[in-house]
C-alpha positions as CSV (number, residue, x, y, z in Angstrom):
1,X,31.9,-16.9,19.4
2,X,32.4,-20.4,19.2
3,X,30.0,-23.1,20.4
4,X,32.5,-25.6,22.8
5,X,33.4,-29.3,21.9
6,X,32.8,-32.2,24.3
7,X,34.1,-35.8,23.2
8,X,32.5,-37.9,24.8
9,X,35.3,-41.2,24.7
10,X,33.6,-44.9,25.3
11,X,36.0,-47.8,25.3
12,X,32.9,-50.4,26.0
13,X,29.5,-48.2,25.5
14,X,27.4,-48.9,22.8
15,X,27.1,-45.6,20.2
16,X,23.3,-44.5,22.0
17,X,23.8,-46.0,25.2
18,X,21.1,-44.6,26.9
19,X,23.0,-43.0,30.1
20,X,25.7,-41.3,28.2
21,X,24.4,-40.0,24.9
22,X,20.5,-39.9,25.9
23,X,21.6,-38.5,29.5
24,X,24.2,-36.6,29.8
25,X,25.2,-36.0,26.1
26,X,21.6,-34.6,25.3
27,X,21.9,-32.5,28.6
28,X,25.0,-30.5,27.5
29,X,23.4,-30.8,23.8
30,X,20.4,-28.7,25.2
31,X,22.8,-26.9,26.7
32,X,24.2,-25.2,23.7
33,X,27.4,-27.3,23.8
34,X,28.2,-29.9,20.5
35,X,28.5,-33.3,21.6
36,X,30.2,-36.1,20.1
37,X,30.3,-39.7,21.0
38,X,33.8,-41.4,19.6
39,X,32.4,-45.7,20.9
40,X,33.1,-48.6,19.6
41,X,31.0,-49.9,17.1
42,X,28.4,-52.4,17.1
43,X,29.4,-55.9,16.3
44,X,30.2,-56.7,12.9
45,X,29.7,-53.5,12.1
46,X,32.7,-52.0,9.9
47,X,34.1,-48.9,11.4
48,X,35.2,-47.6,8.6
49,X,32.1,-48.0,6.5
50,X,29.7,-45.2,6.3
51,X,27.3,-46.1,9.0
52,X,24.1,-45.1,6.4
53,X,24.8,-48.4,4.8
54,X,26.5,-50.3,7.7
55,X,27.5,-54.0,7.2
56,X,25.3,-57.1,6.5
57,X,24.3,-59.3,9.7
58,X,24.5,-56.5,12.5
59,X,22.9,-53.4,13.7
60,X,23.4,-50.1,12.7
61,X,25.1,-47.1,14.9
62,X,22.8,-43.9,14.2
63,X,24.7,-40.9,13.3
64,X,23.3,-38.6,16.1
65,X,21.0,-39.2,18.5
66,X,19.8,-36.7,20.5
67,X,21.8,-34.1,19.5
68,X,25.0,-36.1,20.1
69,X,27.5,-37.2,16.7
70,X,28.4,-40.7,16.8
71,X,31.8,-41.8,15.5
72,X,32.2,-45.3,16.2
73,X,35.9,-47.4,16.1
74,X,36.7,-51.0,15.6
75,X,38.3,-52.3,18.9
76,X,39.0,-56.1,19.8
77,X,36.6,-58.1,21.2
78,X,36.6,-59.0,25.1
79,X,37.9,-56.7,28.5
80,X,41.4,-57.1,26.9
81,X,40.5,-55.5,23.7
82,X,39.2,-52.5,25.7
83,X,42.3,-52.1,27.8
84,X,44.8,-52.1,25.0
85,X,42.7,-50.2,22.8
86,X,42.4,-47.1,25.2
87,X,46.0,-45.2,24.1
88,X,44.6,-45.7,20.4
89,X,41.2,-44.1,21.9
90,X,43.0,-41.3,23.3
91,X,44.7,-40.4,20.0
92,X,42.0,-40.5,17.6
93,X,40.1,-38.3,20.1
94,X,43.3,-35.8,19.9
């Protein structure tokens, strides 16, 4: 049997934010259930750079925390950067 899939989609949490990944995505981890977190990623932090070596000048998004995967996106800065980036969200979930 297969284990279920929950994607957890943030278009403003940070990748352990403690309510969704430490909460409730360590819950259903505990669970049995896989988690992943898809979040934007830290600022000036390249998405698409493996997040072991991260960028120079900010923090680093962990690749799991408790239990959960974190995938992180670049998304525009700013409330309007979150609204026009949630169709994109919803793809790369898909």
């Amino acid at each position: 049997m297969t284990v279920p899939l929950v994607c957890m989609l943030s278009a403003a949490h940070p990748p352990a934010d403690v309510r969704v990944v430490g909460k409730e995505g360590a819950a259903l981890a505990q669970a049995g259930w896989r988690v992943m977190h898809l979040c934007p990623a830290p600022a000036r932090q390249d998405a698409s750079a493996p997040l072991e070596e991260g960028a120079a000048g900010g923090k680093l998004a962990p690749v799991s925390h408790a239990g959960v995967d974190i995938h992180t996106y670049r998304r525009a800065p700013g409330w309007r950067g979150r609204v026009l980036g949630i169709p994109a969200l919803a793809r790369r979930a898909a």
